[in-house]
N, C-alpha and C positions, 0 to 999 in steps of 0.2 A: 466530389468533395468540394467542399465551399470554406474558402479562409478569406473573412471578412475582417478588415482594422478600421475602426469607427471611433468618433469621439461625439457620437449624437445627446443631446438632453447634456453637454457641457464633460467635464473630464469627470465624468460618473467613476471611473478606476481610482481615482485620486482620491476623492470623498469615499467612496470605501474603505480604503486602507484609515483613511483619519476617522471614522467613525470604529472600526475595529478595534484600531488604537487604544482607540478612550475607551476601551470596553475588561473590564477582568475579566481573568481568566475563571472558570468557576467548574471545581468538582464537585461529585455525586458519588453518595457513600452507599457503598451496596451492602445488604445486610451476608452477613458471613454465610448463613444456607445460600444464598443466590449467587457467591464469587464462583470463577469460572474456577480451574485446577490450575498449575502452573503448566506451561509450555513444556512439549516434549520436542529437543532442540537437536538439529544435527549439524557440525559444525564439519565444511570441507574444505581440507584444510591439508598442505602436502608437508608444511614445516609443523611435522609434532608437534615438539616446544613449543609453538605458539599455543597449538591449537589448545594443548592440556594446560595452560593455563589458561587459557580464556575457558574451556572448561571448570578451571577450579572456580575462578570467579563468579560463576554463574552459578553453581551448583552452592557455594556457600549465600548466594543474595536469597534475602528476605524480601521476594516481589510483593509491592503493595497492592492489596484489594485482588489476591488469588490464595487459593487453599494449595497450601504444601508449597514446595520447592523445585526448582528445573531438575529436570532431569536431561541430561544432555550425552550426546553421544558423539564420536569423531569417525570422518571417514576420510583416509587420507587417499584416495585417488575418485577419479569419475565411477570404473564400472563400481566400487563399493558401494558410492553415492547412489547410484541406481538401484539398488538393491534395494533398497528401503521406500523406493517410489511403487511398491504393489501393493505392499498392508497397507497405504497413507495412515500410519503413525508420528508420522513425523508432523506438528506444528509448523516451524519455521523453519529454514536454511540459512545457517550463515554460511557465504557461497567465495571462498577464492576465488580470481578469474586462473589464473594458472596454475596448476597443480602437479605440475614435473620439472624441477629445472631442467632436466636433460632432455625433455623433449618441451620445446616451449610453443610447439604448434599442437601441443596439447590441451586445449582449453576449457575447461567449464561452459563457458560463453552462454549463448544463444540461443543453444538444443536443450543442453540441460533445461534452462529456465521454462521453456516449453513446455516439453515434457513433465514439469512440477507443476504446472497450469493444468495441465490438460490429464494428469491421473489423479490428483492430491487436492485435498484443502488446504493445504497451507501456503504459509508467508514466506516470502525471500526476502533475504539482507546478500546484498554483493558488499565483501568486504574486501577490499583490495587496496596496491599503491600506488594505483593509480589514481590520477588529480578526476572528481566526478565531470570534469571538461573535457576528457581525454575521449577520443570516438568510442574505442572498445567500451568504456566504462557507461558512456552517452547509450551505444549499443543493448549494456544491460538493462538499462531502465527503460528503453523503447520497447524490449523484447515481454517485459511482465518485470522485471523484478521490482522488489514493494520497498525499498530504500535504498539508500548506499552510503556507507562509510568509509572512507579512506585512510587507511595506515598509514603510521601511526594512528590510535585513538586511544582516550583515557577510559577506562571502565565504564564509568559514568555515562558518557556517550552512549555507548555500547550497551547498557543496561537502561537507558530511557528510548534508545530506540526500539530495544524489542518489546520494552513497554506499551509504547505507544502502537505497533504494528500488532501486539497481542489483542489489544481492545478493537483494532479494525478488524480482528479476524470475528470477535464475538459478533458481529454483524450480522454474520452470512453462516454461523453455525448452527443445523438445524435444530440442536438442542435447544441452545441458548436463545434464537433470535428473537422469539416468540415476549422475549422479555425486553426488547429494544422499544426504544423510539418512534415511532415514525413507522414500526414495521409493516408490511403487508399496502404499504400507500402504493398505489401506483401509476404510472406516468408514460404517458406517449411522447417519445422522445423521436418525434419525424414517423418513421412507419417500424418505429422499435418501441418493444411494451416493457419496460423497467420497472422490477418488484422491488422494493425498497426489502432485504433481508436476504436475496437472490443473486447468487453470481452469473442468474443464464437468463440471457437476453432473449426475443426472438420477436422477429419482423412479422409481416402483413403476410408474406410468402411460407411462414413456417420452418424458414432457417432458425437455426439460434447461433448463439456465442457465448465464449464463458468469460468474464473477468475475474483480474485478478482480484485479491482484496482492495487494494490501494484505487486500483479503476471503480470499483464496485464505491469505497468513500469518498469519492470525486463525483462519482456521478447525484450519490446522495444526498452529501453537501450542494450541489448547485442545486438537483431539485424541489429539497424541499424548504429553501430558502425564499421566503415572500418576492423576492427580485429574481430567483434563480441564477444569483451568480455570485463570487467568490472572489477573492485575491489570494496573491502568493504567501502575505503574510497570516492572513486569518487560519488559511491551511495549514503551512507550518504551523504554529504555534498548536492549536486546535482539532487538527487531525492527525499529522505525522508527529506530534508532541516535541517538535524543537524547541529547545531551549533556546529564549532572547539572542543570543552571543554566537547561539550557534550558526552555519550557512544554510539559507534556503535549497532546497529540493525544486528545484526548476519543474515549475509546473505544468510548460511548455510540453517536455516529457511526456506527462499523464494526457495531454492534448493532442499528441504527434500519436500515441499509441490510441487514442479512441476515436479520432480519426481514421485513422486506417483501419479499426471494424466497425465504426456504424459510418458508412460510406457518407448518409444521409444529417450525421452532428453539423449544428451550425453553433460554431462558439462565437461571439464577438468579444474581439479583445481589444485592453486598453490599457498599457501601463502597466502590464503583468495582470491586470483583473479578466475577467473574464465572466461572459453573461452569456448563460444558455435560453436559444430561442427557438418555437416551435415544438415547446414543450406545454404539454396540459395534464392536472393529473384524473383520470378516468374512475379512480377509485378510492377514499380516502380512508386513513385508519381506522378498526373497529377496534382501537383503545379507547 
């Protein structure tokens, strides 16, 4: 594993961010045959009340640029939550870290989010009250999970982020991805072959791996950016869709967890920016 801090060619991370900057933000209107469905959502969650309201909220929003409305379901403990990891029906999780006050070494945590990687396509939201600086909560986003919001939050929040985590998923769905971007580009990233539209990696030896969504736009954003690299802000803003005012998603995170499975990632960072090296792409898009 190689962790390199560099400030070569001048503070390259600082002119990024100012070039960003000065850049609008700009969407792409999909015609209504091509919008994806809305998200089928399962929210875990052990304080009811909470949970069926943030159900109700969800279920009456008008998601922009998707056909129909959430459809959303509650499961208020772990094994129910499990229960619905066989069909993967489930789109995204909104995921409590504790879900029994009487047993508090009862946790969602770690396993779960694993296990949502590793049987499902879908997205996770850890939604908790804990501060995202807190370890446990640091825990969930090193583990896979694809945001996190801390409670209190206003709807709004809460409605742009599984906006923004929905369109990453349209990425990697095999239905859909054929209509992306960039799809099918692909990239030797050290002795790992990266399919832009692909959440499974695999090396020179014939291992592979699976990303999450949010790994899978981290990696896409750095590759098929002319510099192949990124900042904290261009991400939020443009990937994870934060709102200005809103807090960054430490993107360190998403570097801590792709680090520890492409043993071979060389990031060089600089002031929160980060530039992927050793990267080529072997194949380019047949858009």
């Amino acid at each position: 594993m190689r962790y390199t801090v560099s400030n070569e060619s001048g503070n390259w991370g600082a002119h990024l961010r100012q070039t960003v900057a000065s850049q609008p933000l700009r969407t792409q209107d999909v015609p209504v045959g091509l919008q994806p469905p809305a998200p089928n959502i399962l929210i875990v969650e052990d304080e009811a009340q909470y949970a069926v309201g943030l159900m109700n909220w969800l279920e009456d929003w008008r998601m922009p640029a998707v056909q129909g409305q959430c459809k959303v379901q509650i499961a208020t403990d772990v094994d129910r939550a499990l229960g619905y990891l066989s069909g993967d029906t489930i789109d995204i999780f909104i995921v409590d870290l504790i879900l029994d006050k009487d047993q508090p070494e009862r946790k969602i945590g770690t396993e779960f989010i694993r296990k949502v990687i590793a049987q499902t396509n879908a997205g996770i939201i850890a939604h908790t009250s804990l501060s995202p600086s807190d370890a446990e909560a640091a825990e969930l986003l090193n583990e896979g999970a694809d945001d996190y919001i801390q409670k209190p939050s206003d709807i709004e929040t809460v409605r742009a982020r599984i906006l923004a985590l929905w369109r990453r998923i349209q990425l990697v769905r095999p239905s859909k991805k054929s209509m992306q971007v960039h799809n099918n580009r692909t990239f030797l990233i050290g002795d790992w072959t990266f399919v832009v539209g692909s959440r499974v990696l695999k090396n020179l030896a014939g291992e592979t791996l699976r990303l999450s969504p949010t790994e899978h736009a981290f990696l896409r954003h750095l590759c098929v950016d002319e510099n192949h690299q990124c900042d904290k802000v261009s991400f939020n803003l443009m990937v994870l869709g934060r709102r200005s005012f809103e807090q960054n998603m430490r993107v360190d995170n998403l570097v801590y967890r792709l680090r520890n499975k492409l043993r071979s990632l060389q990031l060089i960072s600089d002031e929160g920016a980060y530039r992927l090296v050793d990267v080529r792409e072997v194949k380019p898009s047949t858009k």
